[in-house]
N, CA, C and O of each residue as an XYZ file, in Angstrom:
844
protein
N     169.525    107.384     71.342
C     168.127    107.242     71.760
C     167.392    106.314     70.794
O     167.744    106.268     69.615
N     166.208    105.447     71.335
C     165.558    104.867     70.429
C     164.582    105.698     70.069
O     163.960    106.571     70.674
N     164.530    105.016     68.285
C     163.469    105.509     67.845
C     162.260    104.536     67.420
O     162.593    103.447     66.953
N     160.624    104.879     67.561
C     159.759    104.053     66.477
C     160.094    103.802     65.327
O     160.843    104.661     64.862
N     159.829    102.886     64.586
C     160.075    102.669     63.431
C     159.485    103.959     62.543
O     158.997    104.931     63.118
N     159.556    103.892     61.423
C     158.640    104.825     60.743
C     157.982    104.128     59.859
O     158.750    103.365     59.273
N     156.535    104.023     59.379
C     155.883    103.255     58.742
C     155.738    103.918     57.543
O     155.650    105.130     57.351
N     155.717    102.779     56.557
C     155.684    102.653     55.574
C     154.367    103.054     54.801
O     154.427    103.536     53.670
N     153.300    102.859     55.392
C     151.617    103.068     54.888
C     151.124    103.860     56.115
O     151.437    103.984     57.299
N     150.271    104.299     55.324
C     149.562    105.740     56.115
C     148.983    104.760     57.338
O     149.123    103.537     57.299
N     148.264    105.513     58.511
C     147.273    105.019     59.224
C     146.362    104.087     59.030
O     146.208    103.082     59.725
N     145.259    104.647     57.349
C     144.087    104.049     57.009
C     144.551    102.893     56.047
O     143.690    102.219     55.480
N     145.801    102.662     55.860
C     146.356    101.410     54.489
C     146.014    100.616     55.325
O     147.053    100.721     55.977
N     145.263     99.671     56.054
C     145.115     98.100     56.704
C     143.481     98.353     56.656
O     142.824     97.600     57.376
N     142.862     99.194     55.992
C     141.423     98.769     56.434
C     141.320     97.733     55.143
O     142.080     97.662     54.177
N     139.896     96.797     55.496
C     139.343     96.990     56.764
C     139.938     95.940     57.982
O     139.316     95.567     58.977
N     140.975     95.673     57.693
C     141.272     94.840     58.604
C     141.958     94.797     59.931
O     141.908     93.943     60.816
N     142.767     96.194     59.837
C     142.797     96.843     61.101
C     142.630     98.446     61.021
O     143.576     99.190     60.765
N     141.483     98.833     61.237
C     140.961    100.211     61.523
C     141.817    101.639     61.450
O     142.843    101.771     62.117
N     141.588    102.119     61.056
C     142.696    103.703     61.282
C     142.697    103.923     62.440
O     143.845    104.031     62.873
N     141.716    104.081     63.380
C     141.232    104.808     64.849
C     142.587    103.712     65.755
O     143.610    104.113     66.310
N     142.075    102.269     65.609
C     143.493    101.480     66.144
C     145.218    101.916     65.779
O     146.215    102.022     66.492
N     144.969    102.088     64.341
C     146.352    102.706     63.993
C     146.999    103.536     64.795
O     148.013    103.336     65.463
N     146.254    104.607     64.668
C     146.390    105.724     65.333
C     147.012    106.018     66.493
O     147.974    106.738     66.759
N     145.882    104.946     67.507
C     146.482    104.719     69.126
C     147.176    104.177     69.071
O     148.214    104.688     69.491
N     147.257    103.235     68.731
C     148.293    101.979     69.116
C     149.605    102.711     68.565
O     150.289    103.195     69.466
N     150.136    102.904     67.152
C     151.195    103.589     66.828
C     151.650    104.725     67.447
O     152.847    104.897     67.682
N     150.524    105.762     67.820
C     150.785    107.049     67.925
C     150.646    106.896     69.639
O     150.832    108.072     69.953
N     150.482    106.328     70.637
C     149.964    106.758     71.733
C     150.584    105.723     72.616
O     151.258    106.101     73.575
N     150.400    104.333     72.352
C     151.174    102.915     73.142
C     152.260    103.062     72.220
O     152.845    104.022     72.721
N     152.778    102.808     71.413
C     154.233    102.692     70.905
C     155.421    103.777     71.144
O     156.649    103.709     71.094
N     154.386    104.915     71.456
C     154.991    106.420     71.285
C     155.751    106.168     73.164
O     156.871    106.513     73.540
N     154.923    105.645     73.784
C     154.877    105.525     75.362
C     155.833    104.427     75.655
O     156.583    104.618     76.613
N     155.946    103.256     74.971
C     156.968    102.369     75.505
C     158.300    103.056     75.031
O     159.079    103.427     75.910
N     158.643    103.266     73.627
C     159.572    103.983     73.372
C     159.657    105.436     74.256
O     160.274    104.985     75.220
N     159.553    106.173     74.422
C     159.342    107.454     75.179
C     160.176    106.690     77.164
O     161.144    106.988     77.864
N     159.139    105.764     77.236
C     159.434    105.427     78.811
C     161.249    104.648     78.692
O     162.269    104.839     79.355
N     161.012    103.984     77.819
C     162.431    102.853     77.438
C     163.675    104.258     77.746
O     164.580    104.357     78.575
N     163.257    105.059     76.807
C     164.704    105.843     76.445
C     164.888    106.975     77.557
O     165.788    107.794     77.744
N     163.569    106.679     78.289
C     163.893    107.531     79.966
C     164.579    107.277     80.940
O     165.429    107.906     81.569
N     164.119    106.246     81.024
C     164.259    104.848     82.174
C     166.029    104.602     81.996
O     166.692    104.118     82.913
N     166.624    105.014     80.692
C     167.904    104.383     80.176
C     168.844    105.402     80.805
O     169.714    105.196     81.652
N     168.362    106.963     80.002
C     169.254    108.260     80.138
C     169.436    108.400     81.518
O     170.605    108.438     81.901
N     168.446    108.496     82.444
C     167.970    108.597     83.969
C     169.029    107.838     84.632
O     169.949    108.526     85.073
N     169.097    106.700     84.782
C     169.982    105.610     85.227
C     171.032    104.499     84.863
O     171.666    103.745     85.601
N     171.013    104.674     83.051
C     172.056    103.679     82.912
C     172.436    103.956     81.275
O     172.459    103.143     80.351
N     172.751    105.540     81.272
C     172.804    106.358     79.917
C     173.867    105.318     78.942
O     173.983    105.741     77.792
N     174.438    104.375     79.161
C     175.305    103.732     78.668
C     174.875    102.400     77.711
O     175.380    101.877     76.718
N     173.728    102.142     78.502
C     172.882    101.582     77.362
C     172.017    101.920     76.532
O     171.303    101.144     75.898
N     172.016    103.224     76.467
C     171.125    103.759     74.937
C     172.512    103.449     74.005
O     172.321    103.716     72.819
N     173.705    103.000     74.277
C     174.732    102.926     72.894
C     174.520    101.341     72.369
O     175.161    100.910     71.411
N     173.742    100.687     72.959
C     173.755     99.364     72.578
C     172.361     99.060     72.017
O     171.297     99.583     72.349
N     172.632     97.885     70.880
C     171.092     97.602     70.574
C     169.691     97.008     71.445
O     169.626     96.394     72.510
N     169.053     97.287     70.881
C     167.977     96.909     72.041
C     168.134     95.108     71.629
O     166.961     94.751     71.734
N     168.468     94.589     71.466
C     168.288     93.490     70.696
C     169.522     92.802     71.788
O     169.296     91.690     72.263
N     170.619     93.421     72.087
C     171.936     93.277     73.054
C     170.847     93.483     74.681
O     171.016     92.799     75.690
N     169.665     94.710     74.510
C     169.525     94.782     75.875
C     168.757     93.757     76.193
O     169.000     93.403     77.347
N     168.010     93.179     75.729
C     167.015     92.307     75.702
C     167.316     90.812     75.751
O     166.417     90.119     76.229
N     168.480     90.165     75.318
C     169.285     89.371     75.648
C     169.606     88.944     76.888
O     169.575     87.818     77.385
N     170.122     90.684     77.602
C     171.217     90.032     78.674
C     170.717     91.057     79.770
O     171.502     91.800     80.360
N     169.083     91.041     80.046
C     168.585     92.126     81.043
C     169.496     92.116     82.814
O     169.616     92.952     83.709
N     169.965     90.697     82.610
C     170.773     90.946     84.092
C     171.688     92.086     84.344
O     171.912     92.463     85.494
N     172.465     92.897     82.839
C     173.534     93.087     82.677
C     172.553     94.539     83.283
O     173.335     94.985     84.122
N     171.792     95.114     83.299
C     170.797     96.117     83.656
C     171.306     96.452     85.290
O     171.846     95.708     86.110
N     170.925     97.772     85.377
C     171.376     97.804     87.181
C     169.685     96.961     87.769
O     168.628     96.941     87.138
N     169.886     96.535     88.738
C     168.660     96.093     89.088
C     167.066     96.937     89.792
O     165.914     96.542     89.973
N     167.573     97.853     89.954
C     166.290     98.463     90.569
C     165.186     99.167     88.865
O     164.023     99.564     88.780
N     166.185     99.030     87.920
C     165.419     99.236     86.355
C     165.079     97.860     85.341
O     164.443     97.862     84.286
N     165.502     97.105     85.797
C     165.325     95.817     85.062
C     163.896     96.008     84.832
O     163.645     96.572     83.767
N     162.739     95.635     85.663
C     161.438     95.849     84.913
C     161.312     96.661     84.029
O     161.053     96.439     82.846
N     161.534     97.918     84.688
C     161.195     99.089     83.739
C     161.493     98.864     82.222
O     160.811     99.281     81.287
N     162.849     97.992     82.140
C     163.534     97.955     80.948
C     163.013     96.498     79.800
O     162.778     96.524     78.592
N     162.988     95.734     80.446
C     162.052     94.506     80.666
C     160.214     94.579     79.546
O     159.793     93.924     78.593
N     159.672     95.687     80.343
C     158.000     95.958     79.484
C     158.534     97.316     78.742
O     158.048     97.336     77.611
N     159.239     98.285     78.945
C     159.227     98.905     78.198
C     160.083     99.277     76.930
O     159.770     99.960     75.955
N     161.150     98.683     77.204
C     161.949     97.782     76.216
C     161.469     96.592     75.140
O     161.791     96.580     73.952
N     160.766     95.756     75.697
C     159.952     95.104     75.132
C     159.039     95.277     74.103
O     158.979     94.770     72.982
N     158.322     96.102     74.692
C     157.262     97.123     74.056
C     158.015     97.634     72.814
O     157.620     97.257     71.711
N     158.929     98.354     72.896
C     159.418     99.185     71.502
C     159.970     98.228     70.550
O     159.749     98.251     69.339
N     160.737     97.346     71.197
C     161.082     96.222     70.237
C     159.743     95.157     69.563
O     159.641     94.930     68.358
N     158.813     94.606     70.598
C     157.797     94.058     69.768
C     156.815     94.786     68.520
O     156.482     94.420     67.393
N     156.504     96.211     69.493
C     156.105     97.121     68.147
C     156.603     97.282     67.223
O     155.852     97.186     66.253
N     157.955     97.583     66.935
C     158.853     98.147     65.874
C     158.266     96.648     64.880
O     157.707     96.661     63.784
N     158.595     95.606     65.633
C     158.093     94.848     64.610
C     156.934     94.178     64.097
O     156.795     93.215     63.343
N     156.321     94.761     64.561
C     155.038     94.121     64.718
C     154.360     95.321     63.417
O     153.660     94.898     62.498
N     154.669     96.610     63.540
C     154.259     97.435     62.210
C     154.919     97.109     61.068
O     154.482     97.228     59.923
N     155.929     96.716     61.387
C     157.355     96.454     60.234
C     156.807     95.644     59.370
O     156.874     95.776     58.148
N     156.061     94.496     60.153
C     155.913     92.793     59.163
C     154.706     92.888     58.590
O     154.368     91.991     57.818
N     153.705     94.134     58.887
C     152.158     94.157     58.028
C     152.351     95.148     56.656
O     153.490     95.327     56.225
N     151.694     95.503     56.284
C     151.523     96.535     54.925
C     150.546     96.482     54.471
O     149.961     95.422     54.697
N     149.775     97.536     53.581
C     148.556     96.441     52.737
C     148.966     95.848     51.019
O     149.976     95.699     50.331
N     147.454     95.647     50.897
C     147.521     94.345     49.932
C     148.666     93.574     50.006
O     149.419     93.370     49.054
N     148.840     93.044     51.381
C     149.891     92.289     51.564
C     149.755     90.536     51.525
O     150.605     89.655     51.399
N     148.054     90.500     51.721
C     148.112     89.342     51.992
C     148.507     87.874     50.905
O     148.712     88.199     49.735
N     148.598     86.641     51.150
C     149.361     86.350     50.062
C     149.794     85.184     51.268
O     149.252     85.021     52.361
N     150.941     84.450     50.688
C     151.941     83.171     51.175
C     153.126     83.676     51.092
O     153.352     84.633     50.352
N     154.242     82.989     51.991
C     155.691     83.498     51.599
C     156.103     82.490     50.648
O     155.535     81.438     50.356
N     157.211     82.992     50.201
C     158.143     82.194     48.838
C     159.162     81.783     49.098
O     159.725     81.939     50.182
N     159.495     81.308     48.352
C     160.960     81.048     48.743
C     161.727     79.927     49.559
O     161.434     78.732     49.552
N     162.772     80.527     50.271
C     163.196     79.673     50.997
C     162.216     79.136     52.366
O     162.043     77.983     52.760
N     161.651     80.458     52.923
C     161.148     80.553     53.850
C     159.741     79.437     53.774
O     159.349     78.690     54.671
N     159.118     79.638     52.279
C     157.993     78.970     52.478
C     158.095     77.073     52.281
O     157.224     76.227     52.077
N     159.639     76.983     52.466
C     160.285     75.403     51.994
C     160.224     75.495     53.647
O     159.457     74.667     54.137
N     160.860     76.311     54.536
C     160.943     76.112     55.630
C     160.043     76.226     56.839
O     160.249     75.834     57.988
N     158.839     76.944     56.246
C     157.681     76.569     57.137
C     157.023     74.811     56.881
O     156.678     73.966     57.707
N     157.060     74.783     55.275
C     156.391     73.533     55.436
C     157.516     72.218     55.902
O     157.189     71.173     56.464
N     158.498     72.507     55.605
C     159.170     71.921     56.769
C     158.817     72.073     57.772
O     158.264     70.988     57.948
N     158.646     72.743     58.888
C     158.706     72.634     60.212
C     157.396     72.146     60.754
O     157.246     71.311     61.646
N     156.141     73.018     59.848
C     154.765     72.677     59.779
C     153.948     71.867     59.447
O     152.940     71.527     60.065
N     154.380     71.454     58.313
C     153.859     70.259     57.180
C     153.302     71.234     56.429
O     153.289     70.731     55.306
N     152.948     72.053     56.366
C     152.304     73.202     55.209
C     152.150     74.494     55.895
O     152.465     74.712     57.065
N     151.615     75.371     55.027
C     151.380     76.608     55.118
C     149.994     76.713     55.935
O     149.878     77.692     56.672
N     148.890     75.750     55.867
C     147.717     75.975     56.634
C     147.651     75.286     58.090
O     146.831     75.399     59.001
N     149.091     74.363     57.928
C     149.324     74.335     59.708
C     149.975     74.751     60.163
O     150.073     74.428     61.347
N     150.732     75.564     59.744
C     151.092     76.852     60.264
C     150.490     78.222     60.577
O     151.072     79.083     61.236
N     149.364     78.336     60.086
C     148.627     79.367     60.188
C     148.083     78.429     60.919
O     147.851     79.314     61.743
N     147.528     77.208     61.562
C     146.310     76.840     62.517
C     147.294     76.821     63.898
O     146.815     76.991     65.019
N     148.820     76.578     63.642
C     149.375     76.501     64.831
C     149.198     77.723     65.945
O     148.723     77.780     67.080
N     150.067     79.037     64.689
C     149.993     80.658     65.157
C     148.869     80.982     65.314
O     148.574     81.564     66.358
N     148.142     80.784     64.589
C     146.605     81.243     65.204
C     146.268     80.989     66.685
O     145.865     81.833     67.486
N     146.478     79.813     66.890
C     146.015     79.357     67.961
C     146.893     79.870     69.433
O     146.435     80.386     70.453
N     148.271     79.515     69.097
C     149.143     80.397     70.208
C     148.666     81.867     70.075
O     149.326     82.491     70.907
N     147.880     82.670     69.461
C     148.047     83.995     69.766
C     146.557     84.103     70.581
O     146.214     84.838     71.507
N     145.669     82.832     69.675
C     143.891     82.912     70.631
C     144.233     82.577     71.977
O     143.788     83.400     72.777
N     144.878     81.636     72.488
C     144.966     81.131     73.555
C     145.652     81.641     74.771
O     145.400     81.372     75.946
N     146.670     82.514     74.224
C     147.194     83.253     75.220
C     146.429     84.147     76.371
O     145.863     85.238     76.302
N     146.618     83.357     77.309
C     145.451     84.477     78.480
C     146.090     85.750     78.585
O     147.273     86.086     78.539
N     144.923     86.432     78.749
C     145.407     88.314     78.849
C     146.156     88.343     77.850
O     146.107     87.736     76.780
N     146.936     89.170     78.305
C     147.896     90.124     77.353
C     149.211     89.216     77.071
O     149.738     88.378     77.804
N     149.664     89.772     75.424
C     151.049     88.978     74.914
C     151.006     89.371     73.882
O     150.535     90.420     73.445
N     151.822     88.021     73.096
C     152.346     88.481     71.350
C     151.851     86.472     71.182
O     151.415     85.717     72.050
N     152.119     86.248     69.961
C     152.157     85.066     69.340
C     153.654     85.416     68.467
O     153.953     86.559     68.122
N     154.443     84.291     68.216
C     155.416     84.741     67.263
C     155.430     83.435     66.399
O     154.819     82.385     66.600
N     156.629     83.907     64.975
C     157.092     83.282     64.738
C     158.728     83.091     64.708
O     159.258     83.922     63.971
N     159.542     82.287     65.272
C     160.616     82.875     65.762
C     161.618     81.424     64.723
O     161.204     80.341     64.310
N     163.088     82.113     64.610
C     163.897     80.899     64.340
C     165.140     81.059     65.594
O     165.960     81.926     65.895
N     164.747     79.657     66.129
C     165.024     79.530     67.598
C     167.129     79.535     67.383
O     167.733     80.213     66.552
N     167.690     78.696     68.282
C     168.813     79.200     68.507
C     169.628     77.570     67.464
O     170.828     77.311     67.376
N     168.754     76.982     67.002
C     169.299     75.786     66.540
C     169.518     76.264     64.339
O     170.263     75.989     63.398
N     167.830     77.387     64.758
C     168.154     77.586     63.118
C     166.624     77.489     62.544
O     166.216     77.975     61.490
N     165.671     76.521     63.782
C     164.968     76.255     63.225
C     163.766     76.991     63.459
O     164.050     77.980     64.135
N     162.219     76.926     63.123
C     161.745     77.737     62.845
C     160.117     77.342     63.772
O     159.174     76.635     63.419
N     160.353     78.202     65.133
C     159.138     77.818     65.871
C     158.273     78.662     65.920
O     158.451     79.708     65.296
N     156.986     78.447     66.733
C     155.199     79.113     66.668
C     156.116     78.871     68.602
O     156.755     77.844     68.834
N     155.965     79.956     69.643
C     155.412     80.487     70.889
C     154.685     81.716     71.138
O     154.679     82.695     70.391
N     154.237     81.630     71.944
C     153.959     82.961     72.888
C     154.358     83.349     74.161
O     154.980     82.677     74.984
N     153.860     84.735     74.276
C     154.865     85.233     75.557
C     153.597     86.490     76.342
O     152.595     87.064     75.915
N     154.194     86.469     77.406
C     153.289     87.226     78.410
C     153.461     88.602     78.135
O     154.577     89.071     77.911
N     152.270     89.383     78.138
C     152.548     91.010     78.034
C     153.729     91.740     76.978
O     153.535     91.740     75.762
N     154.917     92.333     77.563
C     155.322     92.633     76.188
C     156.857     91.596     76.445
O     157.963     92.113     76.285
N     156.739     90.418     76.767
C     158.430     89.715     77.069
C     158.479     89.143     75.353
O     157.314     89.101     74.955
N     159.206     88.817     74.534
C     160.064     88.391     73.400
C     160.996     86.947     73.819
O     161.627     86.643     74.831
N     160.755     86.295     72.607
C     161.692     85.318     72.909
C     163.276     85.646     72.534
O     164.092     84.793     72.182
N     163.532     87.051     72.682
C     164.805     87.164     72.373
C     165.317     87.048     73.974
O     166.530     86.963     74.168
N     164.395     87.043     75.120
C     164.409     87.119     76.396
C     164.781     85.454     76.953
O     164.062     84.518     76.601
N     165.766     85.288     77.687
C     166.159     84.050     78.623
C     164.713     83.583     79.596
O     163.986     84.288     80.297
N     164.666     82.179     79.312
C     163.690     81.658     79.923
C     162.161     82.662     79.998
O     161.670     82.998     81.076
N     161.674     82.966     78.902
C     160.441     83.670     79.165
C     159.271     82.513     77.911
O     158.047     82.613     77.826
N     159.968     81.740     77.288
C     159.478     80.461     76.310
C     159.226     79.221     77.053
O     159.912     79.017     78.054
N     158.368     78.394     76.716
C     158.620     77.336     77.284
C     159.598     76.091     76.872
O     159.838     75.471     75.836
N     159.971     76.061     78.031
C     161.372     74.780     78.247
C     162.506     75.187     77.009
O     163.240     74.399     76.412
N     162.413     76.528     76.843
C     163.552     77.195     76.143
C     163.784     76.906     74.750
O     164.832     77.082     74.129
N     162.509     76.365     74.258
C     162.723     75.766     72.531
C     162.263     76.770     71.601
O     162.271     76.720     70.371
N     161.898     77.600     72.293
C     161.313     78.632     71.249
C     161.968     80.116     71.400
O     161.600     81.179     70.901
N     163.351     79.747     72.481
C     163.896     80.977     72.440
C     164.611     81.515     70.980
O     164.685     80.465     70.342
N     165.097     82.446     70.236
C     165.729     83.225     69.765
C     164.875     83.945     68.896
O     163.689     84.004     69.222
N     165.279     84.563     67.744
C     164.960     86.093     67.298
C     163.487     85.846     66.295
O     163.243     85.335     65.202
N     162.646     86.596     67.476
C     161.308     86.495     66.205
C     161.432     86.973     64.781
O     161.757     88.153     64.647
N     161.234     86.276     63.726
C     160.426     87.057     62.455
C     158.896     87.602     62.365
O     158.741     88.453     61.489
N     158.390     87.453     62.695
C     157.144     87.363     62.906
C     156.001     87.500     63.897
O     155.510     86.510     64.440
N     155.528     88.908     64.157
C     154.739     88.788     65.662
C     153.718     89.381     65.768
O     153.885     90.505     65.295
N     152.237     89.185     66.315
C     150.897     89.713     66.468
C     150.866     89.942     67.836
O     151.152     89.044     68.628
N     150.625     90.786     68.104
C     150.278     91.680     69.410
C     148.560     91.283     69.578
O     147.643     91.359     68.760
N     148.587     90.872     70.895
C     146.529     90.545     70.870
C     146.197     90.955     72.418
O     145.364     90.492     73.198
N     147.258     92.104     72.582
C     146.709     93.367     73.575
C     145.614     93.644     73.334
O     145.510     94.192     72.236
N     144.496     93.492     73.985
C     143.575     94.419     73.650
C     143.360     95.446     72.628
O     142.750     95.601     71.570
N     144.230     96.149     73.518
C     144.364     97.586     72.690
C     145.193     97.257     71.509
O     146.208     97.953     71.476
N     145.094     96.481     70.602
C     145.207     96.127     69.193
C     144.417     95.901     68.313
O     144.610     96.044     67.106
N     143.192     95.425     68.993
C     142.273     95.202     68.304
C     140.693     95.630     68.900
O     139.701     95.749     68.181
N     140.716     95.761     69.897
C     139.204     96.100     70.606
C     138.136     96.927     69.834
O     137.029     96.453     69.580
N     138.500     98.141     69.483
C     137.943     99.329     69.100
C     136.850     98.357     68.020
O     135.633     98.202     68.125
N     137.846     97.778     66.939
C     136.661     97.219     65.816
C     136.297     95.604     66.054
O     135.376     94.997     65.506
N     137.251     95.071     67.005
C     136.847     93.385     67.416
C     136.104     92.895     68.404
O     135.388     91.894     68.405
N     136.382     93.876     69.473
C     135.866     94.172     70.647
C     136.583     92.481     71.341
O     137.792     92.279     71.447
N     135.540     91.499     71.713
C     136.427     90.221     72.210
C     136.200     89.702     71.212
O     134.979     89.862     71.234
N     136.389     89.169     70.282
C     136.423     88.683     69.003
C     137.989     88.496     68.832
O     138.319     89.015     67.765
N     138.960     87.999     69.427
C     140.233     88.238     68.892
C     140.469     86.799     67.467
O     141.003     86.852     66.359
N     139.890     85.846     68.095
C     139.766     84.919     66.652
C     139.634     85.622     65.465
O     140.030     85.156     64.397
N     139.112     86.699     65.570
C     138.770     87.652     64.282
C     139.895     88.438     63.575
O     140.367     88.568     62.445
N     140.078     88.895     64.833
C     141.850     89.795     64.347
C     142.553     89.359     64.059
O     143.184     89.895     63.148
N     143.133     87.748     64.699
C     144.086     87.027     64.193
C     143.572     86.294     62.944
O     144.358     85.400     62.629
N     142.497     86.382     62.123
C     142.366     85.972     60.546
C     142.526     86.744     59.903
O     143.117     86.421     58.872
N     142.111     88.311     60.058
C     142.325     89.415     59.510
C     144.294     89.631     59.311
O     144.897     89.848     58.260
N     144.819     89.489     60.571
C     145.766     89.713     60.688
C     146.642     89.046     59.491
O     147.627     89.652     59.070
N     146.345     88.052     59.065
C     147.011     87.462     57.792
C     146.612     88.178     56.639
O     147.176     87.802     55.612
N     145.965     88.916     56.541
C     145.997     89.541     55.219
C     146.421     90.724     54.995
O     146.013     91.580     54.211
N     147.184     90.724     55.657
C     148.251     92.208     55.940
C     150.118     92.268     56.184
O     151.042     93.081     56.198
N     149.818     90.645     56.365
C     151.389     90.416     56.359
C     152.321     90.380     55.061
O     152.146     89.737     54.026
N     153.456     91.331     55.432
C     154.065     91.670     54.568
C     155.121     90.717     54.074
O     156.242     91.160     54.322
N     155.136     89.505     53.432
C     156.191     87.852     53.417
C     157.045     88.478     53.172
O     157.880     88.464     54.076
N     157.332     89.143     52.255
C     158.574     89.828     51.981
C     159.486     90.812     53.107
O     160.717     90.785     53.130
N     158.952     91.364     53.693
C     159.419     91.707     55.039
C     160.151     90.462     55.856
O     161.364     90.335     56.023
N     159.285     89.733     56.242
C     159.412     87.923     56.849
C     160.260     87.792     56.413
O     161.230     88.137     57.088
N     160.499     87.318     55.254
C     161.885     86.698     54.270
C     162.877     87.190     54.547
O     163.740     86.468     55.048
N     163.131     88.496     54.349
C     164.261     89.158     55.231
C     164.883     88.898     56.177
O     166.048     88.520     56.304
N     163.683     89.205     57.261
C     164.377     88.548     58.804
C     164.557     87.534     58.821
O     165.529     87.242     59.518
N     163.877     86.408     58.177
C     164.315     84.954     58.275
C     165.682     84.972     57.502
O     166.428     84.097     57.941
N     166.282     85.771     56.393
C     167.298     85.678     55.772
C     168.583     85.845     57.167
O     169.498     85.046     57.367
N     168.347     86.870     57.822
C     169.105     88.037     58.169
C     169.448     86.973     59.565
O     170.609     86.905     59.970
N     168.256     86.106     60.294
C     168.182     85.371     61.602
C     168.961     84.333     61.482
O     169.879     84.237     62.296
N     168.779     83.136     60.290
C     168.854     81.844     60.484
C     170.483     81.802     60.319
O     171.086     80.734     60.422
């Protein structure tokens, strides 16, 4: 069965930049629900893929019987974008990455502040509901997309013209219900806040673990 991640900092560790009351729901109530529906949807009809990673299911959703593919699709999605999406914040996190990683943003970016104007902007611009990521695609290298509601670019053709497919490091959720309670439509707001909570050292990892 899948599980939520388990977090590292209480509820109230991100003020003020993301609220406890958001914590709360979003962790305890939407994350609790995609995971909860994912590992229903699985046992119910296709108990054979709770033995595989979600990371395998999410890949190859054809391999799914078809009358659950959606189901598996947003709510699959869901547990996998959350898991990481709590994973990559912390507090007093904010800061630059090091390292290799921060040779390889300004590679790809030209710096660290066009990279933050790129992601920023894929996560403002996204109509309705999605994620913004930062992903290192299938070549190695290291792209800014977004994606509709809860789809991942670990997902076939859900990127555009397929350059930004493979495994995110990096992802902001600008659901609503991520930020409303204290942003209300203000999401330009959340996504500045949102940088001062990212955990680089987390990042570094997955970029270690991806490329």
């Amino acid at each position: 069965m899948f599980k939520q991640i388990e977090l590292s900092y209480g509820f109230d560790a991100l003020e003020p930049n993301i609220d406890t009351k958001t914590m709360e729901i979003h962790y305890g109530k939407h994350h609790a629900t995609y995971t909860n529906n994912l590992n229903s949807t699985l046992k119910d009809n296709a108990p054979q893929f709770l033995e595989k990673s979600i990371e395998e299911i999410l890949t190859n959703l054809d391999a799914l019987p078809e009358n659950i593919r959606g189901a598996v699709r947003n709510n699959g999605g869901g547990f996998y974008n959350h898991n990481l999406y709590f994973e990559v914040m912390g507090p007093n996190a904010d800061g630059e990455p090091k390292g290799e990683l921060a040779e390889k943003i300004n590679e790809a970016f030209g710096s660290f502040d066009k990279f933050k104007e790129e992601f920023s902007k894929a996560a403002a611009t996204r109509f309705g509901s999605g994620w913004a990521w930062l992903v290192v695609n299938k070549d190695g290298k290291l792209k800014v997309t977004s994606t509709a509601n809860q789809d991942n670019p670990l997902m076939p053709g859900v990127t555009p013209c397929g350059c930004s497919e493979g495994t995110p490091i990096l992802g902001i959720d600008v659901w609503e219900h991520a930020y409303y309670l204290n942003y209300q439509n203000r999401r330009p707001d959340y996504i500045t806040a949102f940088f001062n909570v990212i955990n680089w050292d987390v990042v570094s990892k997955k970029y270690e673990a991806a490329k």
